[in-house]
MARLUMKOL-155113 format. One line per 3 residues: their letters; for each residue y, x, z of C-alpha. Coordinates in steps of 0.1 Angstrom, whole numbers. Each point is the difference from the previous one (the first is absolute). Example, Ala and Ser with C-alpha at 12.3 -4.5 7.8 and 13.67 -1.06 7.14 Angstrom:
BEGIN
as = -45:123:78 | 34:14:-7
This chain:
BEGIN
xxx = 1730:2368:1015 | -8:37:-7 | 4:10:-39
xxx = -36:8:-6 | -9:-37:15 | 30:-17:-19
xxx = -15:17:-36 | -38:-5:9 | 10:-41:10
xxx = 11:1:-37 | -26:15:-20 | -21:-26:18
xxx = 23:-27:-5 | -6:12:-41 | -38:-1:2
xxx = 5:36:-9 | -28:25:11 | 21:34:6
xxx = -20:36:18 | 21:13:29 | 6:27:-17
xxx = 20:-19:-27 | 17:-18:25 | 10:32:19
xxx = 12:11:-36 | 23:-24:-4 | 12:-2:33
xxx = 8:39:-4 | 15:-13:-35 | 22:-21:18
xxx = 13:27:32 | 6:22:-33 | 25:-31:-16
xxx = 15:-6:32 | 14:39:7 | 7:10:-36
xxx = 22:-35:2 | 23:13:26 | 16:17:-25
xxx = -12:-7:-33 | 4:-34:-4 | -31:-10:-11
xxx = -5:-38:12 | 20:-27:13 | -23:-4:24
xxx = 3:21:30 | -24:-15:23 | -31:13:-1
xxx = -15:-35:16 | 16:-17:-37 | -10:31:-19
xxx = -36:-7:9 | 7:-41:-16 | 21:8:-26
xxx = -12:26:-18 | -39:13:14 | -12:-33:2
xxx = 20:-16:-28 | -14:28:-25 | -38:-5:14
xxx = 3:-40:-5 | -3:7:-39 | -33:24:2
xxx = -22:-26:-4 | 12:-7:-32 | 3:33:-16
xxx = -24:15:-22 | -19:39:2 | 17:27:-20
xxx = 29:17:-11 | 37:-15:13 | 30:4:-4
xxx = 31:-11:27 | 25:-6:-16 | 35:4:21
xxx = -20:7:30 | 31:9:21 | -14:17:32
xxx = -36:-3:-13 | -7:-38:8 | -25:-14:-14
xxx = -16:35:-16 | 0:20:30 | -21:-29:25
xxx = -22:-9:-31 | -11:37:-3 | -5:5:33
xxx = -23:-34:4 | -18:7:-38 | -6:35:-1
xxx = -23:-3:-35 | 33:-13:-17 | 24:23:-16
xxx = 37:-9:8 | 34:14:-18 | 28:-6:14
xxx = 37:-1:-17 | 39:-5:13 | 27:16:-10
xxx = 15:3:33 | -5:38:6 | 8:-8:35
xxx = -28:-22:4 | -24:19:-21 | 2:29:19
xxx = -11:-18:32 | -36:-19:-24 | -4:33:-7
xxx = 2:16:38 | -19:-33:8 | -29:11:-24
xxx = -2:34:18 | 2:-10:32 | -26:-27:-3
xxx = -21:21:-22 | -4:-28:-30 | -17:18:-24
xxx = -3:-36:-26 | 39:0:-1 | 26:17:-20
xxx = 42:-6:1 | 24:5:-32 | 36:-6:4
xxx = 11:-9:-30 | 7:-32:-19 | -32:-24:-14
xxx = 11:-2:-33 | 0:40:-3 | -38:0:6
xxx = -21:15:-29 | -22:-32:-17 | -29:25:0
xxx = 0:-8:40 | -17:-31:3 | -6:-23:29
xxx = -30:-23:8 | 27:-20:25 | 40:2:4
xxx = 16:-13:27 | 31:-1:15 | 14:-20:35
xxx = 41:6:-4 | 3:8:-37 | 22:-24:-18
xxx = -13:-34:-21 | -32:-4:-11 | 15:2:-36
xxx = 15:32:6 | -29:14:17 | -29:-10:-28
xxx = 29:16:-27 | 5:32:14 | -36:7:11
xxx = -20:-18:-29 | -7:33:-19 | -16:12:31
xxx = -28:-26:2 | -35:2:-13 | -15:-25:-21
xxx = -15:-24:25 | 20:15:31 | 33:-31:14
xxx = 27:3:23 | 4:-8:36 | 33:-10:5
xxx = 6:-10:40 | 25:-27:5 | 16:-25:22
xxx = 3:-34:-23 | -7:13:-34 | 2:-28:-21
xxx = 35:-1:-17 | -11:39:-9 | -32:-10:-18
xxx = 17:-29:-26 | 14:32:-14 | -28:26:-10
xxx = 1:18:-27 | -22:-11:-29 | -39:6:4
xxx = 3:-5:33 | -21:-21:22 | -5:-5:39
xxx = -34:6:7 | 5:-16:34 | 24:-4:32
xxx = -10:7:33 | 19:-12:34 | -1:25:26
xxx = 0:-8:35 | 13:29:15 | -3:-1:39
xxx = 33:-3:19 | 23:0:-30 | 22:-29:-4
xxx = 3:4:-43 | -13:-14:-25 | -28:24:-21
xxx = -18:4:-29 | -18:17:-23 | -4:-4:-36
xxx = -25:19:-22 | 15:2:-35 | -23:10:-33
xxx = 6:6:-35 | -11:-35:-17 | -29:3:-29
């Protein structure tokens, strides 16, 4: 099955409503991942047929529990989940941050090239970020325990804004959150055609 049907099948399969020109994005995203790869390393994945699985349609299975605003993607490697959320939510605002120059430097190509004007890359390390940034959302897909995560970013959050923290089987990680910490909620995703477990869990500060 041709890429563009293979992705479209999926989106469906999510009871996601995408434009063409989204898709198109993303697929163009995705070519983009595929030759910088070659030589950069990027992504385990090398086949564009698993790229479209694991990481476009794995990062668009959490959209529908996301929230408008200002986010943060934390350890966002080569720009998965930030990079496809911008594309598909162009009234949000994404920052991005690694600290893999290497990988960096292709978000940032990727931005150009797909002429994202709602995202932004810093390479650089989380904890390093000023607190007079804040966030309405932080999320982060490859970017150590959820501990870790909510302690390095937690100055970075606005009063009312929580974490998305994507995950296989979370729970042994959430029996050891820091204190004032609650889980808002746990989602399962069904992402189409991959075989492992995933989740999302949405994180706030507790009252």
């Amino acid at each position: 099955m041709p890429l563009p049907n293979i992705f479209r099948q999926g989106i469906a399969d999510l009871s996601l409503t995408i434009d063409d020109q989204s898709q198109q994005k993303m697929l163009d995203y995705l070519a983009l991942l595929h030759k910088w790869n070659k030589t950069y390393n990027l992504t385990a994945i090398r086949q564009p047929e698993q790229m479209v699985i694991n990481h476009l349609l794995d990062s668009l299975a959490v959209l529908p529990y996301l929230w408008q605003g200002k986010w943060l993607d934390v350890g966002c490697g080569a720009g998965l989940p930030g990079l496809v959320l911008a594309t598909v939510k162009p009234e949000w605002a994404f920052t991005l941050i690694d600290s893999n120059s290497k990988k960096t430097s292709f978000v940032a190509q990727a931005i150009i090239e797909l002429g994202l004007k709602n995202a932004q890359v810093i390479c650089g390390r989380v904890e390093d970020l000023p607190a007079s940034i804040k966030y309405d959302g932080i999320i982060s897909r490859a970017f150590s325990d959820t501990q870790d995560f909510i302690m390095k970013t937690r100055h970075l959050l606005v009063a009312g804004g929580g974490w998305a923290a994507m995950k296989g089987l979370p729970e042994d990680e959430l029996m050891r959150l820091p204190v004032g910490i609650s889980v808002e909620s746990i989602h399962t995703l069904k992402v189409p055609n991959l075989l492992a477990a995933r989740s999302l869990v949405v994180l706030r500060e507790s009252l």
